[in-house]
Structures are given as structure tokens and as C-alpha cells.
N, CA, C and O atoms as a printed pandas DataFrame, in Angstrom:
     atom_number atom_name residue_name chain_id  residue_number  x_coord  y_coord  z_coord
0              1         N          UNK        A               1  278.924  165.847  187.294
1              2        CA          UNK        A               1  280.166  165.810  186.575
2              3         C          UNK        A               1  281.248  165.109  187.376
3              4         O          UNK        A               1  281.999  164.549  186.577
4              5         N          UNK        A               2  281.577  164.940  188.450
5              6        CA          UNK        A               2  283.008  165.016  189.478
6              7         C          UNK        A               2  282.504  162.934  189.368
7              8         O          UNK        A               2  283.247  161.962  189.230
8              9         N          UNK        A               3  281.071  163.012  189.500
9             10        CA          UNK        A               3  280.944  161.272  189.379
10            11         C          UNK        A               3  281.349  160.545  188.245
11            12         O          UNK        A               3  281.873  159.438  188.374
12            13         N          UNK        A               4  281.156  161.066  187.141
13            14        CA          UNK        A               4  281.828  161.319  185.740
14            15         C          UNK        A               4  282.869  160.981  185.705
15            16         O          UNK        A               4  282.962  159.768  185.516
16            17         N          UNK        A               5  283.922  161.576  185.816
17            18        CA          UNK        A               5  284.882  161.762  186.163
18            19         C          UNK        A               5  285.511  160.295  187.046
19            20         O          UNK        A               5  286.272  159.430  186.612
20            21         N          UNK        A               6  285.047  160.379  188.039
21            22        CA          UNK        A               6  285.383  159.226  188.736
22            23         C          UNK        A               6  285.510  157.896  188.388
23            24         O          UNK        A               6  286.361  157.053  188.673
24            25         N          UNK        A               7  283.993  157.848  187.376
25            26        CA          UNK        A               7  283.840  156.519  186.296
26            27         C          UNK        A               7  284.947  156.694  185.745
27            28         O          UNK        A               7  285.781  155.908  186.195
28            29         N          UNK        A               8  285.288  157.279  185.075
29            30        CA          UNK        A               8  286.211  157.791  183.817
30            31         C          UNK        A               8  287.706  156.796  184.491
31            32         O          UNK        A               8  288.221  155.830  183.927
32            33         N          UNK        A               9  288.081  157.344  185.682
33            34        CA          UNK        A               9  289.240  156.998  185.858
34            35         C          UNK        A               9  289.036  155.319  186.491
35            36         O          UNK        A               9  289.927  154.470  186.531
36            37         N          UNK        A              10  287.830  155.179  186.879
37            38        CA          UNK        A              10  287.625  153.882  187.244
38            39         C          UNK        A              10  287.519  152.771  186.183
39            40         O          UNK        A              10  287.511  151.587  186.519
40            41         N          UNK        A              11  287.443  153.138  184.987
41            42        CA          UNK        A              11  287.737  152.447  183.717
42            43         C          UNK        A              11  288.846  152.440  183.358
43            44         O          UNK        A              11  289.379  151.330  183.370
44            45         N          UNK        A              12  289.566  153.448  182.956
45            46        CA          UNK        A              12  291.180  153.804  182.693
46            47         C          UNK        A              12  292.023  152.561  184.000
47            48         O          UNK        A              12  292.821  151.744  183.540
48            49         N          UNK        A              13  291.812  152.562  185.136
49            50        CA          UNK        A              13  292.488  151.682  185.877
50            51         C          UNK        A              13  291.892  150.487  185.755
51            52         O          UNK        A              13  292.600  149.719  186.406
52            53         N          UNK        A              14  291.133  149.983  185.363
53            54        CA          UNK        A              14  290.307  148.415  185.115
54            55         C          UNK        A              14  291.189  147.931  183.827
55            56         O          UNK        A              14  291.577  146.797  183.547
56            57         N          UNK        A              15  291.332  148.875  183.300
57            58        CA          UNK        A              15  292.241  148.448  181.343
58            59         C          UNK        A              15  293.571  148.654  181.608
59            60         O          UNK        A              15  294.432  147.960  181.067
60            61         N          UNK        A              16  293.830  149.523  182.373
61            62        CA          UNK        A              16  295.118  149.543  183.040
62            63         C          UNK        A              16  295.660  148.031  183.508
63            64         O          UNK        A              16  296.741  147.563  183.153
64            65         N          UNK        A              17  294.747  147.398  184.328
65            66        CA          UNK        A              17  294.914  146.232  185.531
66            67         C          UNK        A              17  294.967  144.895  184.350
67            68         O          UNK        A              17  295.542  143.806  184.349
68            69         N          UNK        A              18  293.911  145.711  183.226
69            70        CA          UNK        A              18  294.097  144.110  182.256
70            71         C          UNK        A              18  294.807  143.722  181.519
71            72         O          UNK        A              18  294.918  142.649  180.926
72            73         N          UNK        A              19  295.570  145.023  181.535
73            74        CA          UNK        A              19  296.676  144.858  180.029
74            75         C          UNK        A              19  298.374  144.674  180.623
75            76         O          UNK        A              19  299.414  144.590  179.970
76            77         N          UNK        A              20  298.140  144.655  182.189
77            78        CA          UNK        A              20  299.208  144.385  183.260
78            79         C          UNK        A              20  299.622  143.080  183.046
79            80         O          UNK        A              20  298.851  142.467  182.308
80            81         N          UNK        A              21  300.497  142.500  183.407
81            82        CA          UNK        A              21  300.492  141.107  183.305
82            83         C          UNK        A              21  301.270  140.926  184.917
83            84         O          UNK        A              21  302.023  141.818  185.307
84            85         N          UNK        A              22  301.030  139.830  185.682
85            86        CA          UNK        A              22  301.350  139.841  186.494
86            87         C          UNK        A              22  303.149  139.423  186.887
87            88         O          UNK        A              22  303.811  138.641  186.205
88            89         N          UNK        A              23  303.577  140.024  187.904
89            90        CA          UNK        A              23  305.257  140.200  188.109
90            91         C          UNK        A              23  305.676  139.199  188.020
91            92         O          UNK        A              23  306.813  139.156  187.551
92            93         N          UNK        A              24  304.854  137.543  188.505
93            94        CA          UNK        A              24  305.673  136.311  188.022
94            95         C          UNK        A              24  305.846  136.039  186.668
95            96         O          UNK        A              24  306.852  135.605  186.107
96            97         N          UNK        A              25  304.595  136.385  186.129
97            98        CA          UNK        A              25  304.554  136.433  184.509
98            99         C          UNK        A              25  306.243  137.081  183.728
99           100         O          UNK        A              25  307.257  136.570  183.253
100          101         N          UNK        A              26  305.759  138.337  183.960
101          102        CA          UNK        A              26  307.248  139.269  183.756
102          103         C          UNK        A              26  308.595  138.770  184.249
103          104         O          UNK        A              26  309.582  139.060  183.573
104          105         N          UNK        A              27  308.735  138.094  185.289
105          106        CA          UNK        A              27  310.020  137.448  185.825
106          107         C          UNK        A              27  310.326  136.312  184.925
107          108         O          UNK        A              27  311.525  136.038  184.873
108          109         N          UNK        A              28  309.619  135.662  184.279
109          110        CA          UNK        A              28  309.628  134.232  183.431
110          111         C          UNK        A              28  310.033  135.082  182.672
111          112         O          UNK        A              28  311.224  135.380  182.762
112          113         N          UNK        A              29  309.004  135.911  181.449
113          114        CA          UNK        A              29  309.724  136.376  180.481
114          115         C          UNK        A              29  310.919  137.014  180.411
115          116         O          UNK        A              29  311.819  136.778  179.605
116          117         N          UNK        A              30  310.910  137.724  181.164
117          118        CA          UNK        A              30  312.807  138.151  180.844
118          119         C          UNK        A              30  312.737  139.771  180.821
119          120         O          UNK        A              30  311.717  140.449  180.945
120          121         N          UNK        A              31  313.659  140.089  180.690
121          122        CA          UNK        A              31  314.089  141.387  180.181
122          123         C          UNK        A              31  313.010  141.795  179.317
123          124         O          UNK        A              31  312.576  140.868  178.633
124          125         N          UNK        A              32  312.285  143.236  179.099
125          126        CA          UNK        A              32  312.010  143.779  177.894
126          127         C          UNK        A              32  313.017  143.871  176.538
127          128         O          UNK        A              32  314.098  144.427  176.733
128          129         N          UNK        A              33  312.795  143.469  175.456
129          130        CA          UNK        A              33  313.891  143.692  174.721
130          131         C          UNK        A              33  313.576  144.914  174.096
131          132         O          UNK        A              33  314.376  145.279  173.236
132          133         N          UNK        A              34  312.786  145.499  174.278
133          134        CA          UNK        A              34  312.483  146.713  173.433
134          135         C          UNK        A              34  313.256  147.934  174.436
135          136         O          UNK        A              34  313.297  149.156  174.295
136          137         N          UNK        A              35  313.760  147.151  175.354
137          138        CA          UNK        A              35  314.331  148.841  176.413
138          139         C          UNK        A              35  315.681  149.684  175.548
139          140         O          UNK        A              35  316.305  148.709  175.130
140          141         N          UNK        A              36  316.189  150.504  175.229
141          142        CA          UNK        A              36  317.121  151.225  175.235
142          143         C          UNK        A              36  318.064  150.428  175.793
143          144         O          UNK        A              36  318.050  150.242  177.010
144          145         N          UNK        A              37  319.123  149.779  174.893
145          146        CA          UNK        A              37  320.652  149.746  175.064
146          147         C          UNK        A              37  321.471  150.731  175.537
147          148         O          UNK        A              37  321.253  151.884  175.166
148          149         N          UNK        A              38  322.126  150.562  176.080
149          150        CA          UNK        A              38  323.389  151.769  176.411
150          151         C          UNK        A              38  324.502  151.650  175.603
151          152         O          UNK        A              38  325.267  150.692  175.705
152          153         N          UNK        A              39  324.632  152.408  174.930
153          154        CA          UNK        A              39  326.119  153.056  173.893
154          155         C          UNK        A              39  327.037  154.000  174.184
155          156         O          UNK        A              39  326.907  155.154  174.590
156          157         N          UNK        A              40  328.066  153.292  173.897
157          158        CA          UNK        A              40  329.747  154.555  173.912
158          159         C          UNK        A              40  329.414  155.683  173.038
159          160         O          UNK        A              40  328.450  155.916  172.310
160          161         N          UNK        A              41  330.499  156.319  173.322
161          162        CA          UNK        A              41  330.142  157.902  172.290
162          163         C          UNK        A              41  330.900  156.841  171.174
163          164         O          UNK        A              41  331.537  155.788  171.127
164          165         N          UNK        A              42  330.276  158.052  170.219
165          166        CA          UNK        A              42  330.216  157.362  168.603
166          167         C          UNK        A              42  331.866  157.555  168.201
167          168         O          UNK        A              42  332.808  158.095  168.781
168          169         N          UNK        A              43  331.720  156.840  166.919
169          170        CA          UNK        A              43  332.832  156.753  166.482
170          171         C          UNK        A              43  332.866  157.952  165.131
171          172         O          UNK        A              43  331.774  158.440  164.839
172          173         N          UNK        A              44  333.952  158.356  164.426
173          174        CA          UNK        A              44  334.243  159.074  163.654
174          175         C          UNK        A              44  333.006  158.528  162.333
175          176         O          UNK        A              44  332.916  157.315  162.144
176          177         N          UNK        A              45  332.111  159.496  161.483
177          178        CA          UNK        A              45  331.273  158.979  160.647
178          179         C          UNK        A              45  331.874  157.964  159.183
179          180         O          UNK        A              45  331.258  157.086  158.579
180          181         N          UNK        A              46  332.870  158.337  159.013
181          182        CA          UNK        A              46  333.583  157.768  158.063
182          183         C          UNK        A              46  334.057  156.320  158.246
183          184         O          UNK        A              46  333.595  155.541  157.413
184          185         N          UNK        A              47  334.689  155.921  158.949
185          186        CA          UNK        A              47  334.607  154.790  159.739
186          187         C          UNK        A              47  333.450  154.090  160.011
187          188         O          UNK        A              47  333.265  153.077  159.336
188          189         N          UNK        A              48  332.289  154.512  161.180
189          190        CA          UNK        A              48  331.227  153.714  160.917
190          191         C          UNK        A              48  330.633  153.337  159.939
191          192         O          UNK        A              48  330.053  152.252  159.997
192          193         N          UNK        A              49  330.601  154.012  158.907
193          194        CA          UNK        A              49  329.897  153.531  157.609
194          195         C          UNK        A              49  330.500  152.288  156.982
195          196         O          UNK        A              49  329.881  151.288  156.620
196          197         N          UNK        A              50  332.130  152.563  156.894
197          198        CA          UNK        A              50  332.815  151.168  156.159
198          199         C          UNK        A              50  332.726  149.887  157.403
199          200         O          UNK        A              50  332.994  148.746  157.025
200          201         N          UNK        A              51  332.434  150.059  158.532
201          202        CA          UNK        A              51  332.776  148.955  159.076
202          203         C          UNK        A              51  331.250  148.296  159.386
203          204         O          UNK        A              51  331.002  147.106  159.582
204          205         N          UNK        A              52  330.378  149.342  159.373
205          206        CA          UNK        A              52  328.514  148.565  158.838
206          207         C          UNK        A              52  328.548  147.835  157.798
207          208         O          UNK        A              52  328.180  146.660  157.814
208          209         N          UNK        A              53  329.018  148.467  156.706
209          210        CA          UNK        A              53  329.259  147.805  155.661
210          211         C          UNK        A              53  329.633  146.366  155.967
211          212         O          UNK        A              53  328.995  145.333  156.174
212          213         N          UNK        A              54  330.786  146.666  155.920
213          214        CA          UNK        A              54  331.746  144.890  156.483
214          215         C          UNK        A              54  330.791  144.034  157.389
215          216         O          UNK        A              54  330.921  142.810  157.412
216          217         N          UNK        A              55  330.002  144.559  158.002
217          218        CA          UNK        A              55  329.475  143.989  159.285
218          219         C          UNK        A              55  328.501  142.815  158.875
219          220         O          UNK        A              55  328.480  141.637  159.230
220          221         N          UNK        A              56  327.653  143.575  157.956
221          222        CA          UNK        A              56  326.305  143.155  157.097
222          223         C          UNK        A              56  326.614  142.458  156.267
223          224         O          UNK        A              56  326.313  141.269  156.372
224          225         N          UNK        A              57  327.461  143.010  154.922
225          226        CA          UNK        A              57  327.974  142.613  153.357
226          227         C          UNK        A              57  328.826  141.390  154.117
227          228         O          UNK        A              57  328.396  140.239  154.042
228          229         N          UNK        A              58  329.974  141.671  154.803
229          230        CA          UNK        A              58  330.716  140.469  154.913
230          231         C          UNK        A              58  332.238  141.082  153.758
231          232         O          UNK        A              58  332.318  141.840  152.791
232          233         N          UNK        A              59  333.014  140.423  154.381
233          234        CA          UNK        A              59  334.481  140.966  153.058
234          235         C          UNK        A              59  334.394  139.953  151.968
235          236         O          UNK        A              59  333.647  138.976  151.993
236          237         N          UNK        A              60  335.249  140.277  150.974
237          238        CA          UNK        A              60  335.039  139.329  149.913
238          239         C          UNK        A              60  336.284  138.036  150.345
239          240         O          UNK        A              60  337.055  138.042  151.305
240          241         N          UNK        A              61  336.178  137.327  149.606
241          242        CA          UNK        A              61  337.292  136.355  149.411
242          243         C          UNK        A              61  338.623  137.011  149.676
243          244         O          UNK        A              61  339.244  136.873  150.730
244          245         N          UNK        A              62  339.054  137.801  148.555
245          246        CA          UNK        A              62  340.182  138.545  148.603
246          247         C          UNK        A              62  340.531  139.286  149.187
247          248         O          UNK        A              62  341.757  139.338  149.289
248          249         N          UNK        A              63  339.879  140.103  149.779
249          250        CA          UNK        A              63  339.465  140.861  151.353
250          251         C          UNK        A              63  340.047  140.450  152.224
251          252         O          UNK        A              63  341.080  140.911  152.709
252          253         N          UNK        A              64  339.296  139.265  152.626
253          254        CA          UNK        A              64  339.634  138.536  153.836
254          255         C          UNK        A              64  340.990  137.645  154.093
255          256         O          UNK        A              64  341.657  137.553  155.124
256          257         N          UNK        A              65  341.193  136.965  152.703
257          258        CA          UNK        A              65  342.537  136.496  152.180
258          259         C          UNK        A              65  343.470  137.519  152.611
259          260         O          UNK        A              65  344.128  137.375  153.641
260          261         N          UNK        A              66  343.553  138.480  151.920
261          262        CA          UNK        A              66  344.768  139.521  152.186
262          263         C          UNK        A              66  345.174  139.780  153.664
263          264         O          UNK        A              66  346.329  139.674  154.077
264          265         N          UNK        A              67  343.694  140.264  154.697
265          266        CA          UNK        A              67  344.008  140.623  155.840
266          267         C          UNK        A              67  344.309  139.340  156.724
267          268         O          UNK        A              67  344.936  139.414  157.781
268          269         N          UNK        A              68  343.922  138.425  156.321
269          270        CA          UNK        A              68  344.480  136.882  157.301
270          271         C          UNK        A              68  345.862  136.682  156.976
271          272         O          UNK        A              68  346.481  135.959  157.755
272          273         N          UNK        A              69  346.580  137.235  155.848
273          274        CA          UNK        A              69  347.649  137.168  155.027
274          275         C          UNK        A              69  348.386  138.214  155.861
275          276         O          UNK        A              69  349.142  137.694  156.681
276          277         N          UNK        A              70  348.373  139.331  155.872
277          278        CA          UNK        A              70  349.158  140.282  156.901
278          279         C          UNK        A              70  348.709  140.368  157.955
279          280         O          UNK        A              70  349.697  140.395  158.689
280          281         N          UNK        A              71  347.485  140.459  158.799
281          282        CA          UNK        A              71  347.656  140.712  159.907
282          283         C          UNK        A              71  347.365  139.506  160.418
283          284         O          UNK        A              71  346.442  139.045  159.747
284          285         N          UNK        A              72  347.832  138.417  161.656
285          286        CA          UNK        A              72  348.028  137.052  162.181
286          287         C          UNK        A              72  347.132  137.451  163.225
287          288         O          UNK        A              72  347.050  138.580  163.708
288          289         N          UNK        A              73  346.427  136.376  163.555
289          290        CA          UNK        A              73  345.781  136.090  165.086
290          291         C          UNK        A              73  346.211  136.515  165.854
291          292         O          UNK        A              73  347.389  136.751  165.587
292          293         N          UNK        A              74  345.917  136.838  166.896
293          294        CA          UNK        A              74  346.789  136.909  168.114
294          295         C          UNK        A              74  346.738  135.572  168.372
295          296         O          UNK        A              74  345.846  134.924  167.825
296          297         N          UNK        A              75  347.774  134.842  169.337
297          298        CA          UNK        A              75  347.422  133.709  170.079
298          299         C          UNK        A              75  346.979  133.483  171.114
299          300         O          UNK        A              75  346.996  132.411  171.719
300          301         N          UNK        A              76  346.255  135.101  171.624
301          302        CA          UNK        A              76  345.522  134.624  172.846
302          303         C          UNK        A              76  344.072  135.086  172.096
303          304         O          UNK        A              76  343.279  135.738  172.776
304          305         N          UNK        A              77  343.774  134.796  170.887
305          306        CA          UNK        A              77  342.494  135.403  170.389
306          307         C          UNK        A              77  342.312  134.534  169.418
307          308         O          UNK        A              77  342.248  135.080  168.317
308          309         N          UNK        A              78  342.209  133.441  169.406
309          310        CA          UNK        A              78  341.932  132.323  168.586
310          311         C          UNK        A              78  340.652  132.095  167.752
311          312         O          UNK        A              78  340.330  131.768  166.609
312          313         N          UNK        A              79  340.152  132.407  168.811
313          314        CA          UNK        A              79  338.053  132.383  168.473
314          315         C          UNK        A              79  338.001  133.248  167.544
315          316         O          UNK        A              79  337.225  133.039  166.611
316          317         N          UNK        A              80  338.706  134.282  167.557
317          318        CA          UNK        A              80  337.737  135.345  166.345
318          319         C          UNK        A              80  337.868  134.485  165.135
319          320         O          UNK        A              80  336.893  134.831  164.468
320          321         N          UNK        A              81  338.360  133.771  164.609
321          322        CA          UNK        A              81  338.113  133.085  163.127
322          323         C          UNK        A              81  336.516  132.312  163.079
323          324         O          UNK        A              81  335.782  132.336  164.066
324          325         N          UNK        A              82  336.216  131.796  162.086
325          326        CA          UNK        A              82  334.970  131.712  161.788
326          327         C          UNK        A              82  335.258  130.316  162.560
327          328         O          UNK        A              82  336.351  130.032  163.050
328          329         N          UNK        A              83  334.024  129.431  162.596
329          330        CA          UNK        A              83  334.067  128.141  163.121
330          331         C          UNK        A              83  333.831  127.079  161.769
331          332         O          UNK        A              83  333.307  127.142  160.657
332          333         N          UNK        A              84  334.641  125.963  162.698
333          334        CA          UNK        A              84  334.755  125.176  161.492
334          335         C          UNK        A              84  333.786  124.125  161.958
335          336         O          UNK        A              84  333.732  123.707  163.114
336          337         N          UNK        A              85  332.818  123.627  160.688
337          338        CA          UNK        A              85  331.732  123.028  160.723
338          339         C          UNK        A              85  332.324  121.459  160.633
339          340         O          UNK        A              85  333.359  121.079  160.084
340          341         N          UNK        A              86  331.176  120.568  161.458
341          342        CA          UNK        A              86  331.625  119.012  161.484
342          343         C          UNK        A              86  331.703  118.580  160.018
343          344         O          UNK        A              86  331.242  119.293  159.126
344          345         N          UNK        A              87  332.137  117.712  159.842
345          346        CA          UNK        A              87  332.031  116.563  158.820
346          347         C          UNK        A              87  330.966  116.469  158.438
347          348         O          UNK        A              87  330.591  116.820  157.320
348          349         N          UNK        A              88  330.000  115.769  159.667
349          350        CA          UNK        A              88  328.774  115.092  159.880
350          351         C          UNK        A              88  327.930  116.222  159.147
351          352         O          UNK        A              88  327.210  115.797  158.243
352          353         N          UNK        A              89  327.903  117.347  159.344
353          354        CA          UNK        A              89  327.128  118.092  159.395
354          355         C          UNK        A              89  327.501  118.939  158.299
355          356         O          UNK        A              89  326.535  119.626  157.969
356          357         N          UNK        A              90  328.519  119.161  157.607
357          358        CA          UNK        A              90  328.981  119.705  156.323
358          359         C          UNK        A              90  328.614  118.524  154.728
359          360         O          UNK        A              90  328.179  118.849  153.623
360          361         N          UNK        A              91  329.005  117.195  155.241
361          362        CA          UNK        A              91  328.666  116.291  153.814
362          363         C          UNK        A              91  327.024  117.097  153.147
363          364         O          UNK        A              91  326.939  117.823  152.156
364          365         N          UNK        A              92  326.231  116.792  153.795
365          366        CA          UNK        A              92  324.894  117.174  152.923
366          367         C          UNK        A              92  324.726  118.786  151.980
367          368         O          UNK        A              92  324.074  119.040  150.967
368          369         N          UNK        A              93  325.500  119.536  152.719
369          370        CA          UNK        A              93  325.940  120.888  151.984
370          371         C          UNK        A              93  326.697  120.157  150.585
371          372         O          UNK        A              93  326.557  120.301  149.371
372          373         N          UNK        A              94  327.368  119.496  151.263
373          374        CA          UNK        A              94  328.741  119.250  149.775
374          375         C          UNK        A              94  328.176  118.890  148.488
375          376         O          UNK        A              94  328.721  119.214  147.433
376          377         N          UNK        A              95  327.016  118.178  148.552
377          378        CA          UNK        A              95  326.129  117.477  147.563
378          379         C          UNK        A              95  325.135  118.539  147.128
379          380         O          UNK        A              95  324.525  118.205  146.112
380          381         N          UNK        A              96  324.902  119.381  147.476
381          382        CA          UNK        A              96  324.136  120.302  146.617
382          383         C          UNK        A              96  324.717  121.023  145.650
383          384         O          UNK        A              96  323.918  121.580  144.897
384          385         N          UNK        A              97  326.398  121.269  145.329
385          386        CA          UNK        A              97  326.899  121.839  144.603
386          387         C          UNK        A              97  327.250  120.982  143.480
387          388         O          UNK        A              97  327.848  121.448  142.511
């Protein structure tokens, strides 16, 4: 039995060793992305829900109109507006409508 045994774990570490990939390997690839993020404590439930919403859905026209309408950029926060697409690269959109 105890030789048994011994096989046993001498297989378990052979499948172990194959399904390893080696540390240069792992250094190329990168980060695991499957690891656990780290998060702040949560926010009030009522709130998170409308602002998932927004996040995903997107605001409507009038939505977004209104709040660009009262609340202004900051001017040291310029970027948060959407980006504006080239010429070059907007004409072929224009022609599908």
C-alpha cells in the first residue's frame, strides 16, 4: 500500500509539472486577469443601480443635453466629454444613413 501511495503522488506531481507553464512563459503573459480586483466599500444600493444603469444603457439625448446644459466642465477636466472622431474617419459612417 505505502508504494501505492507513493505512485499516486508521483503522478499528481508529473500533471502538476505539465499543466505548469514555465515563469518566463508567465512573465510574457502578464498579469492573471482572472485574480480578484480590489474594491472600496460600496456605495448606497439605490444609487448603484441608477448609475449601472447609465453606465451600460448610456443617457438619452435629452439626458445628456440637459446635464451639459447645467452642469459645465470643469476646465481642468476637459477629457471627460466624448471624443470627437476625424473627418477621415467619420465620412464613410455619414453615407450609410
Amino acid at each position: 500500500m505505502a508504494g501505492t501511495a507513493y505512485a499516486a503522488e508521483s503522478v499528481d506531481a508529473a500533471d502538476t509539472e505539465q499543466n505548469t507553464l514555465d515563469v518566463e512563459v508567465l512573465e510574457i503573459l502578464g498579469v492573471d486577469p482572472t485574480t480578484a480586483k480590489k474594491y472600496h466599500n460600496e456605495i448606497k444600493k439605490d444609487l448603484a443601480v441608477r448609475l449601472e444603469h447609465s453606465a451600460i444603457e448610456g443617457l438619452s439625448k435629452d439626458t445628456r443635453k440637459e446635464l451639459v446644459d447645467t452642469y459645465f466642465v470643469p476646465s481642468n477636466f476637459k477629457l471627460i466629454g466624448a471624443p470627437v472622431m476625424n473627418l477621415e474617419l467619420k465620412a464613410p459612417y455619414l453615407n450609410l444613413t
